[in-house]
C-alpha positions as a Markdown table, in Angstrom:
| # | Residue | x | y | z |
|---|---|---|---|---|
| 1 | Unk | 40.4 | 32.0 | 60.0 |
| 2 | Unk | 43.7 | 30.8 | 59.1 |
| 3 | Unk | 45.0 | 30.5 | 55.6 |
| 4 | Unk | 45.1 | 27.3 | 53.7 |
| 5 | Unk | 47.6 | 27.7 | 51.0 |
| 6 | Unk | 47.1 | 26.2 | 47.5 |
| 7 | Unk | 50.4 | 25.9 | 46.2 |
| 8 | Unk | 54.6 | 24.7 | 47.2 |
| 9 | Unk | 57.8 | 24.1 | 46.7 |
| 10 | Unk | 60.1 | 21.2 | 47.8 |
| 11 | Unk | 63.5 | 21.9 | 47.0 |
| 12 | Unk | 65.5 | 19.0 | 45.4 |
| 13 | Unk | 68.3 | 20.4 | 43.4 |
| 14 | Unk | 71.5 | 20.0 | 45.7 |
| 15 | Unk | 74.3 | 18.1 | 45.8 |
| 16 | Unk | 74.2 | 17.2 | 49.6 |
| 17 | Unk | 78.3 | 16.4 | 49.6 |
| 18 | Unk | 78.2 | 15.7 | 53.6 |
| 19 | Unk | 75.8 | 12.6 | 52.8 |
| 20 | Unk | 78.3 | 11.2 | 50.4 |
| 21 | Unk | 78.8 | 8.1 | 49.7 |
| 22 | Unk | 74.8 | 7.5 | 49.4 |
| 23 | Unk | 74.6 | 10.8 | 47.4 |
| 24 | Unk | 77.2 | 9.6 | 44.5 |
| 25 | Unk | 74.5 | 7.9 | 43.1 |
| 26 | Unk | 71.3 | 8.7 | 45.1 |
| 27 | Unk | 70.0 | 12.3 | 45.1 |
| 28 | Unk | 69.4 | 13.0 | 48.7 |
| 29 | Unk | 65.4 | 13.3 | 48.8 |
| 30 | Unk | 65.1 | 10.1 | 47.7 |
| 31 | Unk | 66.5 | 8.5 | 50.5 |
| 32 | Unk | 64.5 | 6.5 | 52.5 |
| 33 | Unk | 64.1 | 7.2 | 56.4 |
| 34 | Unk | 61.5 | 4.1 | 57.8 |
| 35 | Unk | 60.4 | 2.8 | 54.6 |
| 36 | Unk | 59.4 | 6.1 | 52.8 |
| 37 | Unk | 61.5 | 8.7 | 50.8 |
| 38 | Unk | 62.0 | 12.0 | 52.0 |
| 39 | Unk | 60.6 | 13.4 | 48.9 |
| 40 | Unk | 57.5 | 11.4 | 49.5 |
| 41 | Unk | 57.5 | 12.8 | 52.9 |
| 42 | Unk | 57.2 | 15.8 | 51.6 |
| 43 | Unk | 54.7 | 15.6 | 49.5 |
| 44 | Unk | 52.7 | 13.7 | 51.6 |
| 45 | Unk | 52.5 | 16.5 | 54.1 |
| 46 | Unk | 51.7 | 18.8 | 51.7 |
| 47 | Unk | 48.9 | 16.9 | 50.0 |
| 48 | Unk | 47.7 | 16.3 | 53.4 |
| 49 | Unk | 47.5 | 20.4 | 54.6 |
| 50 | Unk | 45.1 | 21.1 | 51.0 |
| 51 | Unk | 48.3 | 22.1 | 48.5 |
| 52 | Unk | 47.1 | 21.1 | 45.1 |
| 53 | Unk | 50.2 | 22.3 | 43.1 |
| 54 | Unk | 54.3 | 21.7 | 43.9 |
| 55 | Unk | 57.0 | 22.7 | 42.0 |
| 56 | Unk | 60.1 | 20.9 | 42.5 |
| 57 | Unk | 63.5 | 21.5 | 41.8 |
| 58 | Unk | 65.8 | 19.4 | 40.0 |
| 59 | Unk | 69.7 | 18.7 | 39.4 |
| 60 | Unk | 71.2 | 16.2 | 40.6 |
| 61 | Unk | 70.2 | 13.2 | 39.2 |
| 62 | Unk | 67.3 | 15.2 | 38.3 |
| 63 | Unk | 66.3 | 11.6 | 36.1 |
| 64 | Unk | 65.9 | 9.5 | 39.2 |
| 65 | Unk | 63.8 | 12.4 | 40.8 |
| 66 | Unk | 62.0 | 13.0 | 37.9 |
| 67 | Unk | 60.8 | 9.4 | 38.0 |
| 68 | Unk | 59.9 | 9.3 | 41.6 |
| 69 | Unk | 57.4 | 12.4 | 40.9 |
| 70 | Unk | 55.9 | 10.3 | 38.1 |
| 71 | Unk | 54.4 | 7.9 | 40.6 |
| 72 | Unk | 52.4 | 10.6 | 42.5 |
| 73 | Unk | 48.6 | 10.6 | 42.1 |
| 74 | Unk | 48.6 | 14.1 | 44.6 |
| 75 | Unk | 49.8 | 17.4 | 44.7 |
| 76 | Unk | 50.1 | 18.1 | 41.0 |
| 77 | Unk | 53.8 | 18.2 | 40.7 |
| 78 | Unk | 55.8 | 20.7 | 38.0 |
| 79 | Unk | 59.1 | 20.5 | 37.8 |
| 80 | Unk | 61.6 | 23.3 | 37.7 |
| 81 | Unk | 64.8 | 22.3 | 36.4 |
| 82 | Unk | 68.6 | 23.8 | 37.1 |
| 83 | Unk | 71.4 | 23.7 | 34.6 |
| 84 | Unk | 73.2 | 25.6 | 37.3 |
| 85 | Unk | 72.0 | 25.2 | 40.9 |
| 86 | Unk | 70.5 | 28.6 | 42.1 |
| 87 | Unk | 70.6 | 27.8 | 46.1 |
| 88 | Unk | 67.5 | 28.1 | 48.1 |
| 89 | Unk | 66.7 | 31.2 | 47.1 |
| 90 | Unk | 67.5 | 31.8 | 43.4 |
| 91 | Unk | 65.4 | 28.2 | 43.1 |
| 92 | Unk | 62.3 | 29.6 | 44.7 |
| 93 | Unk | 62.3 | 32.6 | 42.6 |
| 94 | Unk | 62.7 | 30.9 | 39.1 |
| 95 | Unk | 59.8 | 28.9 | 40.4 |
| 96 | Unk | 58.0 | 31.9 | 41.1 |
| 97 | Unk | 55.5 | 32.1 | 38.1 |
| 98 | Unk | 54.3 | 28.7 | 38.7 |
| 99 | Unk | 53.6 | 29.5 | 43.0 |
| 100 | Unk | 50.7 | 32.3 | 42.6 |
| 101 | Unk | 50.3 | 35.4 | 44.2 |
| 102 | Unk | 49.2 | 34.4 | 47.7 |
| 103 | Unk | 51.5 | 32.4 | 50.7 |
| 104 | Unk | 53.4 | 29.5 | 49.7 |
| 105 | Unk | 54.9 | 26.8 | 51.6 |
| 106 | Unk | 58.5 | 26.0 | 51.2 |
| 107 | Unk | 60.2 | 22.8 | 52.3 |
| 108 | Unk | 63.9 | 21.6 | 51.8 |
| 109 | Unk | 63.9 | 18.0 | 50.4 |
| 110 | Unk | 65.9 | 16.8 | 53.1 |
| 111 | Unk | 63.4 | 18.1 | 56.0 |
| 112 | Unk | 62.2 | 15.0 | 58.2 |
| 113 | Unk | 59.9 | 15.4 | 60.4 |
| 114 | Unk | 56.7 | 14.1 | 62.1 |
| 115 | Unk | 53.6 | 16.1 | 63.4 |
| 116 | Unk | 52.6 | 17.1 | 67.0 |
| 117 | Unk | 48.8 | 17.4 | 68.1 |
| 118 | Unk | 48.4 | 20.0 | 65.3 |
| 119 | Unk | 49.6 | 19.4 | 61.9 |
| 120 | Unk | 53.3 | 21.9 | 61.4 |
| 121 | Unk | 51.8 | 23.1 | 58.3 |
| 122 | Unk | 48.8 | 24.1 | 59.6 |
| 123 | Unk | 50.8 | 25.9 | 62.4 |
| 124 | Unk | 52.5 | 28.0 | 60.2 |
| 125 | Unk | 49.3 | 28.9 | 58.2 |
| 126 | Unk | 47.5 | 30.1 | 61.8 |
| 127 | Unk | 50.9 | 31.8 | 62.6 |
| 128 | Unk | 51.1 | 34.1 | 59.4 |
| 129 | Unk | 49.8 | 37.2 | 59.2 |
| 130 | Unk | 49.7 | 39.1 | 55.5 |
| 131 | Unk | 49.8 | 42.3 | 56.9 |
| 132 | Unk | 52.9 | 42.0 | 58.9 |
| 133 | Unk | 54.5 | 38.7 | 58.1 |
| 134 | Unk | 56.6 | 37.7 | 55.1 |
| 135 | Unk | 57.7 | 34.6 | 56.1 |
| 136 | Unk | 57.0 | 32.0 | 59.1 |
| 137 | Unk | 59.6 | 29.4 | 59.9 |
| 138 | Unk | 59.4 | 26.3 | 61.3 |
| 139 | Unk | 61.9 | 26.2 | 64.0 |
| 140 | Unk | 63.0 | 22.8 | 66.5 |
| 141 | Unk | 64.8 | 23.3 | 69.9 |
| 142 | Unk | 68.4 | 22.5 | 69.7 |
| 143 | Unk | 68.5 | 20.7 | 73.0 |
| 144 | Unk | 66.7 | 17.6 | 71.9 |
| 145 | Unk | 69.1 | 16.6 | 69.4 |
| 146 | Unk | 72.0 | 15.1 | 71.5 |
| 147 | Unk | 74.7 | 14.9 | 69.2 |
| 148 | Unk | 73.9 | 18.8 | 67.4 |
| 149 | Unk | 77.3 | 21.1 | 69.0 |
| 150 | Unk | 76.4 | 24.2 | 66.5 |
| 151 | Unk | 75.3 | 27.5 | 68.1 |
| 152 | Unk | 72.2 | 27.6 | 66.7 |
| 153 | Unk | 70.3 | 29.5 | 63.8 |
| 154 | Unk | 67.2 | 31.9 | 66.0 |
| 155 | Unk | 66.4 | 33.0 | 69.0 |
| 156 | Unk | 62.6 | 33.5 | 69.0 |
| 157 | Unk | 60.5 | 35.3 | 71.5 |
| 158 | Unk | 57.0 | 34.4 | 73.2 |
| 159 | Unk | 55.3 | 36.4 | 70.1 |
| 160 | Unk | 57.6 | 34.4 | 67.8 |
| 161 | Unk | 59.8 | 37.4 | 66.7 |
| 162 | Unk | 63.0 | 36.3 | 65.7 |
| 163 | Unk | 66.7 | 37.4 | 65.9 |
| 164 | Unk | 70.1 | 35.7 | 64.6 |
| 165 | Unk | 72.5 | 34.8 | 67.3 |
| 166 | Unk | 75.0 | 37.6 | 69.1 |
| 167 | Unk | 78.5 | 37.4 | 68.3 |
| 168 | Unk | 79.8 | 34.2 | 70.4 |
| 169 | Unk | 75.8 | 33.7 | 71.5 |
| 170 | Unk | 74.3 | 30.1 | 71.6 |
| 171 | Unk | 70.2 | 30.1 | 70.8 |
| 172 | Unk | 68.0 | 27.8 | 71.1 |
| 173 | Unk | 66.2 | 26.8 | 67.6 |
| 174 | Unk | 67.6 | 25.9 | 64.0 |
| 175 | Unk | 65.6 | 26.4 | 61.3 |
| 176 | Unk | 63.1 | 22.5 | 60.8 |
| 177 | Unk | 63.3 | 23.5 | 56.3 |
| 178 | Unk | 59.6 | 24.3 | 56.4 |
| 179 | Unk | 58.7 | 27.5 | 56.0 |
| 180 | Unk | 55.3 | 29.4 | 54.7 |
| 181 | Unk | 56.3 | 32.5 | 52.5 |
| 182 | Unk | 54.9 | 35.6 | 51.1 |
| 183 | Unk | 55.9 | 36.1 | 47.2 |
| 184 | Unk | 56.3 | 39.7 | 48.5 |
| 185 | Unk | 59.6 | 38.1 | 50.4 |
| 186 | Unk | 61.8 | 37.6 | 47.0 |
| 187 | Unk | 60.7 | 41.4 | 45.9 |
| 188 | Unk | 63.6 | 42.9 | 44.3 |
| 189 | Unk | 65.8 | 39.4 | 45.4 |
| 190 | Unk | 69.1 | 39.0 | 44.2 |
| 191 | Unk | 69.1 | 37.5 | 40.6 |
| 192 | Unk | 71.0 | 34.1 | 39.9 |
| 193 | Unk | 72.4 | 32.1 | 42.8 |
| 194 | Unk | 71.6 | 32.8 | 46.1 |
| 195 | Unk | 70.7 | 31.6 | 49.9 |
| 196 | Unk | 67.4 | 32.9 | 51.2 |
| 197 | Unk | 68.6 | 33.5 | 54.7 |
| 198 | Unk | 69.6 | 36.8 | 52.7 |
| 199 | Unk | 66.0 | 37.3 | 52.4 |
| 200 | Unk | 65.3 | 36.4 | 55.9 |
| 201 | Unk | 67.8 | 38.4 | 57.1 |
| 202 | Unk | 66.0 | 41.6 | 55.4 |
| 203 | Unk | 62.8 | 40.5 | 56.6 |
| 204 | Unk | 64.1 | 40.5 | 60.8 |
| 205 | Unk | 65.4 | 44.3 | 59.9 |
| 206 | Unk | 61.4 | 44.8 | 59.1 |
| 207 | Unk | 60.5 | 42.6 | 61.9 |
| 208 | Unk | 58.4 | 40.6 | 59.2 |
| 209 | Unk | 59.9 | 37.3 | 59.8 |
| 210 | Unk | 58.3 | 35.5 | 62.8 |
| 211 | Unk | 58.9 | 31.3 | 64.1 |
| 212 | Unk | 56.7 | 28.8 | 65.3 |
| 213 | Unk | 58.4 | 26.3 | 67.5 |
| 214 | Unk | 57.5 | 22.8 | 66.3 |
| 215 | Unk | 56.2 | 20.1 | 68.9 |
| 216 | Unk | 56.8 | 17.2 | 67.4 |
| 217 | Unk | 59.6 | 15.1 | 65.9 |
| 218 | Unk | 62.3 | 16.7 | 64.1 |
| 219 | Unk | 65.6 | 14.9 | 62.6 |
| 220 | Unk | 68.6 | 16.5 | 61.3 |
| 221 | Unk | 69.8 | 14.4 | 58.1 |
| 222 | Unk | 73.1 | 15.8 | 57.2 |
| 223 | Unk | 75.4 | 13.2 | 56.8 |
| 224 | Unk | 75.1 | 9.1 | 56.9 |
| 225 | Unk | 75.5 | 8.7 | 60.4 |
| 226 | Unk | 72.8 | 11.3 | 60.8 |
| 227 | Unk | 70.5 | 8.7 | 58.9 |
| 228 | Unk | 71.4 | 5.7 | 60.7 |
| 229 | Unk | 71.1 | 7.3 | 64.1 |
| 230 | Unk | 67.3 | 8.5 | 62.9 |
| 231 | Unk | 65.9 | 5.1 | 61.4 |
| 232 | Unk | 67.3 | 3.5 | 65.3 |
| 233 | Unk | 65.2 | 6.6 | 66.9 |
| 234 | Unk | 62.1 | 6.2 | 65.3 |
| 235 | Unk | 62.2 | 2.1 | 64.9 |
| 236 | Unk | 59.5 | 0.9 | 67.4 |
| 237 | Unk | 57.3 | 4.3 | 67.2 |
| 238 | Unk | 53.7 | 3.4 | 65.9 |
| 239 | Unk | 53.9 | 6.8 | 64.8 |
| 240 | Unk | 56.0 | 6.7 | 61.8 |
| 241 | Unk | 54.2 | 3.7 | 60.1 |
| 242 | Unk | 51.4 | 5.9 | 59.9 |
| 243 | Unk | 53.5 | 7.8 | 57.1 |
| 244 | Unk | 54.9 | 4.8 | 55.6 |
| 245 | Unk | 52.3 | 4.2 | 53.3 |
């Protein structure tokens, strides 16, 4: 039986510079991709997999955010506020009293993406393994984003180890900004500021970070043109509407 975690995070904090102009004034989750925010998004899914508390992060125009949690009904929302942003990983760990002892989703505030046949979130849950997992990552093949020149972020085998990239190798999968994590992953992490791929990095020497490659939709939202290009992919797919509630 696969776990069903209880508790999350959505990370809201950053500045998102490469989606400036609309970040001057909008913090980046709360831009809307077919009707909905991408904080909503979020939190939607979450709701949606069984996760009854979320602590987001806030900064940058942490008022504006602030508000848009205030509407929600479901997950109960706590915030966890930054004087100083503490990057992906120093944010997770500050909101580590208020995520519980047992495996916690993580999901970047900027993550789009819609569902296969099987919910992502419950993929990752029927993908982890306490005993020899610390974290499972959501991963999206590289090749079905046209416009993406980067050299990738994994390779990931059939049993959904994962490896970084060779020096001068291309792989196939980038990291989708979902992930399900053990607490036992930020043991003795790095205090203030800092990116978690330190963490993951540690956990691939331990071989106790493992993928799962998503089968649905997946956008990359990066800059404006990035947002543009995915409201004209999705418009006309019944599918979306269905999360534009």
């Amino acid at each position: 039986m696969s776990l069903v975690p209880k508790r999350g995070m959505v990370l809201a904090a950053g500045l998102a510079t490469r989606m400036r102009p609309l970040t001057d004034t909008t913090a980046k989750p709360l831009l809307h991709v077919a009707g909905r925010s991408l904080l909503d998004r979020a939190l939607d899914h979450l709701a949606e997999a069984g996760v009854e508390r979320v602590v987001v992060n806030t900064h940058w125009h942490a008022d504006a955010v602030r508000a848009a949690l205030a509407t929600r009904d479901r997950p109960e929302v706590i915030e966890s506020h930054e004087e100083t942003l503490l990057e992906t990983g120093g944010g997770v760990v500050r909101a580590l009293p208020h995520l519980g002892d047992d495996p916690f989703y993580v999901i970047n505030g900027d993550a789009f993406w819609l569902d296969g046949a099987r919910p992502a979130l419950a993929r990752l849950a029927d993908a982890f393994d306490p005993d020899a997992t610390d974290a499972v990552l959501l991963v999206h093949r590289a090749s079905h984003l046209p416009f993406y020149a980067g050299r990738g972020d994994f390779a990931v085998d059939p049993w959904g180890r994962v490896r970084r990239p060779k020096e001068k190798e291309i792989v196939p999968y980038l990291y989708a900004g979902v992930q399900l994590v053990s607490p036992a992953l930020f043991a003795d992490a790095p205090e203030g500021p800092f990116s978690t791929n330190i963490l993951w990095n540690r956990a691939i020497a331990a071989d106790r970070l493992r993928a799962v490659v998503h089968d649905g939709i997946w956008l990359h939202l990066s800059t404006p043109e990035d947002l543009t290009e995915a409201e004209e992919t999705l418009r006309g797919r019944a599918s979306v509407f269905a999360y534009a509630r």
